[in-house]
DSSP file (Angstrom, degrees, kcal/mol; ACC not computed):
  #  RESIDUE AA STRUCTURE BP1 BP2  ACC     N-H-->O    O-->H-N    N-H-->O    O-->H-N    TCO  KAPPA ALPHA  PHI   PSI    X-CA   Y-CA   Z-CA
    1    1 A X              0   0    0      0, 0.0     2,-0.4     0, 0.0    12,-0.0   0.000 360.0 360.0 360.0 121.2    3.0   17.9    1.8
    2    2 A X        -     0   0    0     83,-0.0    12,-4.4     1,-0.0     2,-0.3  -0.754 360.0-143.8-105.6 155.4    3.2   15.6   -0.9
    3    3 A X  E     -A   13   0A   0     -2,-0.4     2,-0.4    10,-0.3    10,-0.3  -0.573   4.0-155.2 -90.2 154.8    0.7   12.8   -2.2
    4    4 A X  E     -A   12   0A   0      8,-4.7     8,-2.8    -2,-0.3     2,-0.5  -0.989  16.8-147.4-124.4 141.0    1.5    9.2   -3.8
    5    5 A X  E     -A   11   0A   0     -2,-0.4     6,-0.3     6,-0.2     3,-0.1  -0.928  15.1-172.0-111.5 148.6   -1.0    8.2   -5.8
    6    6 A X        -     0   0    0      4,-2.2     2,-0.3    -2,-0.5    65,-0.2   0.987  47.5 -75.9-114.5 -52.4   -1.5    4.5   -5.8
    7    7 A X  S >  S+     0   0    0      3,-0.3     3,-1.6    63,-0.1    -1,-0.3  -0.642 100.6  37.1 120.9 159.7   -4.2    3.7   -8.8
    8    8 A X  T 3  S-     0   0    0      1,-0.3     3,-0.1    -2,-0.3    39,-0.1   0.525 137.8 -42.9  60.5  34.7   -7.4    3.9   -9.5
    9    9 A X  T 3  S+     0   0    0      1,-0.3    -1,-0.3    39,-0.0     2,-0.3   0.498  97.5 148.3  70.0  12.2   -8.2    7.1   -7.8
   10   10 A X    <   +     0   0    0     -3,-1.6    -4,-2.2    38,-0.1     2,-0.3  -0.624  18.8 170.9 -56.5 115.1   -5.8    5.9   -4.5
   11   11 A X  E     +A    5   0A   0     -2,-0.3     2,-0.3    -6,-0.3    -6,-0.2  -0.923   9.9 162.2-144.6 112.8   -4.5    8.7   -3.2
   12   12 A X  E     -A    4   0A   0     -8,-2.8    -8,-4.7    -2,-0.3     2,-0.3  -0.892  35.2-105.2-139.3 166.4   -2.5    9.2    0.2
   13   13 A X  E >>  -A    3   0A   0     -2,-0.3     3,-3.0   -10,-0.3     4,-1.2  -0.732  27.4-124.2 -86.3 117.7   -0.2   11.7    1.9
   14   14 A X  T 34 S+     0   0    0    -12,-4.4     3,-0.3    -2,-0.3   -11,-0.1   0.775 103.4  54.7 -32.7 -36.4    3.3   11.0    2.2
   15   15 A X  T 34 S+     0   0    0      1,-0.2    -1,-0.3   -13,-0.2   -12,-0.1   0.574  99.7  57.9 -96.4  19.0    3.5   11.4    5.8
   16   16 A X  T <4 S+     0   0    0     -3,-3.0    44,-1.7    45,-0.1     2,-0.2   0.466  83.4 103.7 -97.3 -17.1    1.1    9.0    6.6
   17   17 A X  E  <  +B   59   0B   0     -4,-1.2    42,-0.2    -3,-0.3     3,-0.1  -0.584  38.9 175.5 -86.4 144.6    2.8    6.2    4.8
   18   18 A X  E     -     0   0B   0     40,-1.3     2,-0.2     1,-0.4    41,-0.2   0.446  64.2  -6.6-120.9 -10.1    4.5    4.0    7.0
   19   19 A X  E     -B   58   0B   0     39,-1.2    39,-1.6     2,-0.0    -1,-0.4  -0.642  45.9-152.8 173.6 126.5    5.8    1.3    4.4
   20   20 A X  E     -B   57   0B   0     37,-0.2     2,-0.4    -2,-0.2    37,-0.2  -0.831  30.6-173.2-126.4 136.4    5.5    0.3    0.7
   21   21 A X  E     -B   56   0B   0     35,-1.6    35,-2.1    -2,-0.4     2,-0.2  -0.942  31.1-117.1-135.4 161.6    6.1   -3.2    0.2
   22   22 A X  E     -B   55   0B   0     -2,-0.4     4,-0.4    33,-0.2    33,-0.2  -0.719  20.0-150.7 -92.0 163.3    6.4   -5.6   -2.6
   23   23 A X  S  > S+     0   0    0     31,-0.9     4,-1.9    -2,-0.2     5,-0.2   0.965  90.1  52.8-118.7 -66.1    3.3   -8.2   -2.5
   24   24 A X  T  4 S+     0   0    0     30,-0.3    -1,-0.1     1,-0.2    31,-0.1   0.725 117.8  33.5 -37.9 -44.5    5.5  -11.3   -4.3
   25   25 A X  T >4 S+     0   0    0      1,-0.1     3,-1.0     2,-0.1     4,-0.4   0.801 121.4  49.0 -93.5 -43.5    8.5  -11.2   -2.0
   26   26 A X  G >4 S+     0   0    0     -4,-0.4     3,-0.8     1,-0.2     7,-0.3   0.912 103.0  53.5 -72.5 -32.2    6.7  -10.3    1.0
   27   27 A X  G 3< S+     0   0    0     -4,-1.9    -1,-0.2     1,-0.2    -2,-0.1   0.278  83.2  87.5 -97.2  24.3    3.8  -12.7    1.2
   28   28 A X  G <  S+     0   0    0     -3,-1.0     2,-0.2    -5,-0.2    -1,-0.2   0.675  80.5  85.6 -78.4 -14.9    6.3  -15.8    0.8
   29   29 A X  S <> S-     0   0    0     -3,-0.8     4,-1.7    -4,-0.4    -3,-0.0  -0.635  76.9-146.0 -87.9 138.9    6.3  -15.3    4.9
   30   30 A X  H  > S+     0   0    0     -2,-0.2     4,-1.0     2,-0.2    -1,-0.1   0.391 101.5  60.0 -87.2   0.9    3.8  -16.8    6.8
   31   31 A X  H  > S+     0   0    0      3,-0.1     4,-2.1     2,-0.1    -1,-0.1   0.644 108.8  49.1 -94.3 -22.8    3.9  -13.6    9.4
   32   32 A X  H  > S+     0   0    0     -6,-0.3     4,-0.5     2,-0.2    -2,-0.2   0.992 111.4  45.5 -69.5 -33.7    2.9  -11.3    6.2
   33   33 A X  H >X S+     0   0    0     -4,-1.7     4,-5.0    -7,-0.3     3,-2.4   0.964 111.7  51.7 -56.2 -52.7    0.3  -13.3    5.2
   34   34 A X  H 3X S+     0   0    0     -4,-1.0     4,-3.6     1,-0.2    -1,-0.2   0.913 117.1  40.2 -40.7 -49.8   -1.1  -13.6    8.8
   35   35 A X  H 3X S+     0   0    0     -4,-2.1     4,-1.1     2,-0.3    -1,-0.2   0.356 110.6  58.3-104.2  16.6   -1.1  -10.0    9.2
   36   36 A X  H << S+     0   0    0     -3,-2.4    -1,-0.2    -4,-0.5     4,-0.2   0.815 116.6  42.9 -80.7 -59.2   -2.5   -9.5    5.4
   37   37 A X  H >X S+     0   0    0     -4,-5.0     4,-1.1     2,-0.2     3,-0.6   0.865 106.3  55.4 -57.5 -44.1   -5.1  -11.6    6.8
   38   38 A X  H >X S+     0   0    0     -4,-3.6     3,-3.8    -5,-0.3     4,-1.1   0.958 112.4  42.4 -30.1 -92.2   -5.4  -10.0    9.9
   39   39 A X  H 3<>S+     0   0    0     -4,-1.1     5,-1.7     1,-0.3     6,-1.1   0.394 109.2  60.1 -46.7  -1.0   -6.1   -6.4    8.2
   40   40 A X  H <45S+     0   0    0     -3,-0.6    -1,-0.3    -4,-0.2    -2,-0.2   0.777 105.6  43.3-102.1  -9.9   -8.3   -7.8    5.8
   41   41 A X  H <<5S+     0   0    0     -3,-3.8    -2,-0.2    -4,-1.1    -3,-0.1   0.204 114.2  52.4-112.6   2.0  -10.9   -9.3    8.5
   42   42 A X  T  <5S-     0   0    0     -4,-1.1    -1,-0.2    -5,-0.4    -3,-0.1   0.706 121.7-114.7-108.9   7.4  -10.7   -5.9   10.5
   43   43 A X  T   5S+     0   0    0     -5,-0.2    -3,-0.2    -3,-0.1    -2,-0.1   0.939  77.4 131.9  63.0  60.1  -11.5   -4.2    7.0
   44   44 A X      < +     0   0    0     -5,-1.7    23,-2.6    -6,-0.1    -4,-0.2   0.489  41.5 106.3 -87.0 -35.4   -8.1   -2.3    6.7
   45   45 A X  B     +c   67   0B   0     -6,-1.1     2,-0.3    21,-0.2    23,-0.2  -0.513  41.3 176.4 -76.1 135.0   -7.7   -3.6    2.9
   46   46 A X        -     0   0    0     21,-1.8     2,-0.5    -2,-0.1    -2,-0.1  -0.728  19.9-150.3 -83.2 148.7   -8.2   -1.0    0.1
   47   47 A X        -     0   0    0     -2,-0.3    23,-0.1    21,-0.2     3,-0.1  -0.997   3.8-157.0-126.9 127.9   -7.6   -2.5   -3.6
   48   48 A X  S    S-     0   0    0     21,-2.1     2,-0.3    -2,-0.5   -38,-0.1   0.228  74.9  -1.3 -77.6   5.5   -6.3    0.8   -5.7
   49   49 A X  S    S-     0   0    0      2,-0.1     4,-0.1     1,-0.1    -1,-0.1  -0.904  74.3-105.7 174.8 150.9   -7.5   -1.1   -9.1
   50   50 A X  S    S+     0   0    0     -2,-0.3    -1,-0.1    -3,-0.1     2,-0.1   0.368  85.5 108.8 -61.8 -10.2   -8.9   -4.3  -10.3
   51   51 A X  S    S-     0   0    0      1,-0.1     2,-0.8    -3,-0.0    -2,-0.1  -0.133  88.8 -90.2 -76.5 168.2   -6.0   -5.2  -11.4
   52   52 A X        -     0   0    0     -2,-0.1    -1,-0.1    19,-0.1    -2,-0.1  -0.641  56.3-118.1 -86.9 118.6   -4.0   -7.8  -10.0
   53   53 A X        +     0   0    0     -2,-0.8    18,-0.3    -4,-0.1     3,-0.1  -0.301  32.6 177.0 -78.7 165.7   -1.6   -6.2   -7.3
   54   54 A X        +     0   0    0     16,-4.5   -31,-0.9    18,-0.4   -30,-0.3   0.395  67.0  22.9-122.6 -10.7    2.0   -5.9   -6.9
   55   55 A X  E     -BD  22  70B   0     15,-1.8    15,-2.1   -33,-0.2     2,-0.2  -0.864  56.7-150.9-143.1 169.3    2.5   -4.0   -4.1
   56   56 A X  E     -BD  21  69B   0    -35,-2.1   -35,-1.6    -2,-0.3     2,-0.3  -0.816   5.2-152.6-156.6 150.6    1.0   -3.0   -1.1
   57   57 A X  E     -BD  20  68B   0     11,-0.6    11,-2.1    -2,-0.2     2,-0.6  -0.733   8.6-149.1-107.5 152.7    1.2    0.1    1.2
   58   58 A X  E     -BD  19  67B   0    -39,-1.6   -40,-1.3    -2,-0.3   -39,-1.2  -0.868  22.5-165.0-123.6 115.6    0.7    0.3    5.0
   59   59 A X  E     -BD  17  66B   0      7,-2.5     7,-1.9    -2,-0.6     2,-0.4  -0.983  22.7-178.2-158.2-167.6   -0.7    3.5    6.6
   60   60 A X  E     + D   0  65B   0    -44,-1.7     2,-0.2    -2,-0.3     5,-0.2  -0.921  24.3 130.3-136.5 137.2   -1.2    5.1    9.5
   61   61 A X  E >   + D   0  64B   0      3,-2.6     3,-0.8    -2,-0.4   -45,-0.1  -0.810  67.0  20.4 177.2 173.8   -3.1    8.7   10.2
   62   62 A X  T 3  S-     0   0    0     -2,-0.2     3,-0.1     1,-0.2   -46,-0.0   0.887 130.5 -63.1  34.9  47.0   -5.6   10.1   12.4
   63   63 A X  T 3  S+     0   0    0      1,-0.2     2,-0.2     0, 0.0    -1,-0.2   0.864 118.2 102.5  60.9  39.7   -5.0    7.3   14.7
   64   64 A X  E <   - D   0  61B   0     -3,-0.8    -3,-2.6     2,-0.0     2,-0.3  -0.973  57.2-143.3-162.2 138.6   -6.3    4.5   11.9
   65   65 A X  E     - D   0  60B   0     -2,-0.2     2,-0.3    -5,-0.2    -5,-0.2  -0.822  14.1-176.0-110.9 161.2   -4.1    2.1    9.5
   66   66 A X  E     - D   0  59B   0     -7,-1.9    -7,-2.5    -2,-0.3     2,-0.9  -0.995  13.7-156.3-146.8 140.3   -5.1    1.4    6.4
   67   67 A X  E     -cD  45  58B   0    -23,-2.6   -21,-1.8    -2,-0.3    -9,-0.3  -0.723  18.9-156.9-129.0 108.8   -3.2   -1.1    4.2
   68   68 A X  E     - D   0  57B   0    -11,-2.1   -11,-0.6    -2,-0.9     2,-0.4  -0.611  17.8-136.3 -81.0 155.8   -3.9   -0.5    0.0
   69   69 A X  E     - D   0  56B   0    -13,-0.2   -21,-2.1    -2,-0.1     2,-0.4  -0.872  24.6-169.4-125.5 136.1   -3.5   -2.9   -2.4
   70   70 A X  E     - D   0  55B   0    -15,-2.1   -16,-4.5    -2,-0.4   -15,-1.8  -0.972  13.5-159.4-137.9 131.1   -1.4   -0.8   -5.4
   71   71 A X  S    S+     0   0    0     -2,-0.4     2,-0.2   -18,-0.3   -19,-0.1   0.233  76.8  95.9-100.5  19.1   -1.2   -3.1   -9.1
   72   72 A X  S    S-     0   0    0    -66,-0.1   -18,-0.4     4,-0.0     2,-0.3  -0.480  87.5-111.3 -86.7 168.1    1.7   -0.7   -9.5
   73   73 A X    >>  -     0   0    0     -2,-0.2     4,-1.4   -20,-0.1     3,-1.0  -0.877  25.4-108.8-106.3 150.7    5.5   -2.0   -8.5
   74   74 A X  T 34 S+     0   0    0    -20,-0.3     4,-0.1     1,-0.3    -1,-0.1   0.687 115.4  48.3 -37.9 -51.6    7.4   -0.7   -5.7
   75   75 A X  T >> S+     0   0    0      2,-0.2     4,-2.5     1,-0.2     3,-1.4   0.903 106.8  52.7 -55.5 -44.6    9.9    1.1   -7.9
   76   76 A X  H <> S+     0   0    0     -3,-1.0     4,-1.0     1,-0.3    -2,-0.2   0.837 110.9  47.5 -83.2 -24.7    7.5    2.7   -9.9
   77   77 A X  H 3X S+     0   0    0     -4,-1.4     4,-0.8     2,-0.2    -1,-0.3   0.743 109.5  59.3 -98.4   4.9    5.9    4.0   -6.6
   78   78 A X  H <> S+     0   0    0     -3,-1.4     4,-1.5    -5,-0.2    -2,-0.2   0.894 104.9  46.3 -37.7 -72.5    9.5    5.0   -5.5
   79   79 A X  H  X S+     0   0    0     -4,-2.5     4,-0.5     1,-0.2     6,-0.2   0.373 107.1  54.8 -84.8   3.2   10.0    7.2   -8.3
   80   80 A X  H  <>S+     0   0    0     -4,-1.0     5,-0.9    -5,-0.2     4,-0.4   0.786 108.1  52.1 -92.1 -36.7    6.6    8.9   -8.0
   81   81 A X  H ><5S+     0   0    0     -4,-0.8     3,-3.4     1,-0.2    -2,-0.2   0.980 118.1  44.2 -46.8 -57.5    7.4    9.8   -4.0
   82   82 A X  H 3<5S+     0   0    0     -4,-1.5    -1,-0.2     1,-0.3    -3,-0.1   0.696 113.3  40.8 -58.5 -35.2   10.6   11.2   -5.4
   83   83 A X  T 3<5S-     0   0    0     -4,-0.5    -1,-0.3    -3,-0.1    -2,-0.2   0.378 106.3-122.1-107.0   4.3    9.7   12.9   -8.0
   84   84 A X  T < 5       0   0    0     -3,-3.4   -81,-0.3    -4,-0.4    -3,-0.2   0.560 360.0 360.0  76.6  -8.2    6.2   14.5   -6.2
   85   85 A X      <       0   0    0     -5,-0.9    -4,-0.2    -6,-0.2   -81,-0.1   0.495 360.0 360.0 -60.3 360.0    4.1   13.0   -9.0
């Protein structure tokens, strides 16, 4: 089992992640935003940092999603899945 760490002490399990997305390209749709909004008024949203985000990850485990806010970039959280970091 490996971990991704997302910032700021953010830490999840690889097999609970269901999708790492970039947060510029994706919330130009008006169905991400709804469902950005959505999970943020059922209190889904984590922020991994104070920072201004760049990504965000969707998961799912023990039968609960939880959607993180990562100021890291997609790639860069690519190459930490890969690499096991």
């Amino acid at each position: 089992m490996k971990y991704l760490h997302l910032g700021k002490g953010a830490v999840v399990r690889d097999d609970e992640i269901v999708g790492v997305f970039d947060l510029d390209i994706t919330s130009q749709s008006h169905l991400t935003r709804k469902y950005l909004a959505a999970c943020e008024k059922a209190g889904e949203v984590e922020t991994a940092s104070d920072d201004l985000p760049k990504s965000f990850v969707v998961c799912e485990g023990k039968g609960k999603r939880k959607l993180i806010l990562s100021p890291m970039n997609t790639a860069t959280l690519l190459k930490r899945v890969k690499s096991g970091e």
